[in-house]
C-alpha positions in Angstrom: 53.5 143.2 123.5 55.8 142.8 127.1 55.6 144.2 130.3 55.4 147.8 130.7 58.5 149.6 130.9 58.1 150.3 134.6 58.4 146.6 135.1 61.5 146.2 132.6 63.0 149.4 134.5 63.1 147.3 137.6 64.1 143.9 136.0 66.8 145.4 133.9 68.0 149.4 134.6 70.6 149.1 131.5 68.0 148.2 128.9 65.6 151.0 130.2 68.3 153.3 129.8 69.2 152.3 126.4 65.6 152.7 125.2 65.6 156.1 126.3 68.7 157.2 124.9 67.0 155.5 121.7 64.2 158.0 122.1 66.2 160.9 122.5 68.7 159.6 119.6 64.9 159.5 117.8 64.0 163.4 119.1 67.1 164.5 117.5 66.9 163.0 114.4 63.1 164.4 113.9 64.4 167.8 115.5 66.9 168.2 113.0 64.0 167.9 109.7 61.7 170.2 112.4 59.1 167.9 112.8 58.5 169.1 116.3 55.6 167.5 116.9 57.2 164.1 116.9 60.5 165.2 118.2 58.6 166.4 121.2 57.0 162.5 121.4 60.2 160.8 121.1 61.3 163.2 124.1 58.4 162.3 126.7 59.2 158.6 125.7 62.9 158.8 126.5 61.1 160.8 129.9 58.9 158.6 130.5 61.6 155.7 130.5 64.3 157.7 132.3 62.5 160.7 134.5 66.5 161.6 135.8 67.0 162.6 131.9 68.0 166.4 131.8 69.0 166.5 128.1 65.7 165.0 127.1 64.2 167.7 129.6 66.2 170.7 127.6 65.2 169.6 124.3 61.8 169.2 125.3 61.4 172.8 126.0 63.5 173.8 122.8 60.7 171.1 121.0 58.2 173.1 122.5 59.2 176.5 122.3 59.3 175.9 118.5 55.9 174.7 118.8 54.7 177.8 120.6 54.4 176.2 123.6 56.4 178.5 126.5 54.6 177.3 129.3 55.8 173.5 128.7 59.0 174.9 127.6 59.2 176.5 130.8 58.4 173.8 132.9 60.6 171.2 130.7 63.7 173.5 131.3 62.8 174.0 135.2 63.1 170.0 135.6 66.2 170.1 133.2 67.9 172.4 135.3 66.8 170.5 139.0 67.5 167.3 137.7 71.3 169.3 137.1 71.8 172.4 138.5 75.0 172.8 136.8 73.5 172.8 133.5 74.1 175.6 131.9 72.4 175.2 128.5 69.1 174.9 130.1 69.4 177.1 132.8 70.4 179.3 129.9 67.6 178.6 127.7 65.6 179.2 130.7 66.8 182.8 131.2 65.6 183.4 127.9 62.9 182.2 127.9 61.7 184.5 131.0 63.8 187.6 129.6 60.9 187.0 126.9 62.0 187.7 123.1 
């Protein structure tokens, strides 16, 4: 193992970025065959590296609105959309989300 990524975050901001857009790169690539499950992992992890990450946020909730999960997907498009206000694909996949199917 290394440090935690918490520690490389503060050591080096560029590499922590790069992992996490080596997570999300991941949660496409997993999205695109539908293997939610995993898509929605690589997504925390690129989250967990990079909590100012609204594109991971947004296709977390798509991730989990495939999976039947509206309530995450709810709450995953919410912190898409205050991370960036003016993002429109989540704010749009919010709306319809509440507007229900």
């Amino acid at each position: 193992g290394g440090p935690p990524l918490e520690v490389l975050a503060h050591v080096d901001p560029d590499l922590a970025v790069a992992r996490a857009q080596s997570a999300y790169t991941r949660g496409l690539i997993y999205a695109s065959r539908q293997d939610w499950p995993e898509a929605a992992e690589q997504f925390r992890r690129a989250i967990a590296i990079d909590p100012q990450f609204p594109e991971a946020y947004n296709n977390l909730g798509a991730t989990l609105q495939h999976m039947g999960d509206l309530a995450g997907a709810r709450t995953a498009y919410e912190k898409a959309v205050a991370i960036n206000p003016a993002f429109m694909l989540a704010r749009k996949h919010l709306d319809q989300l509440k507007a229900g199917p």
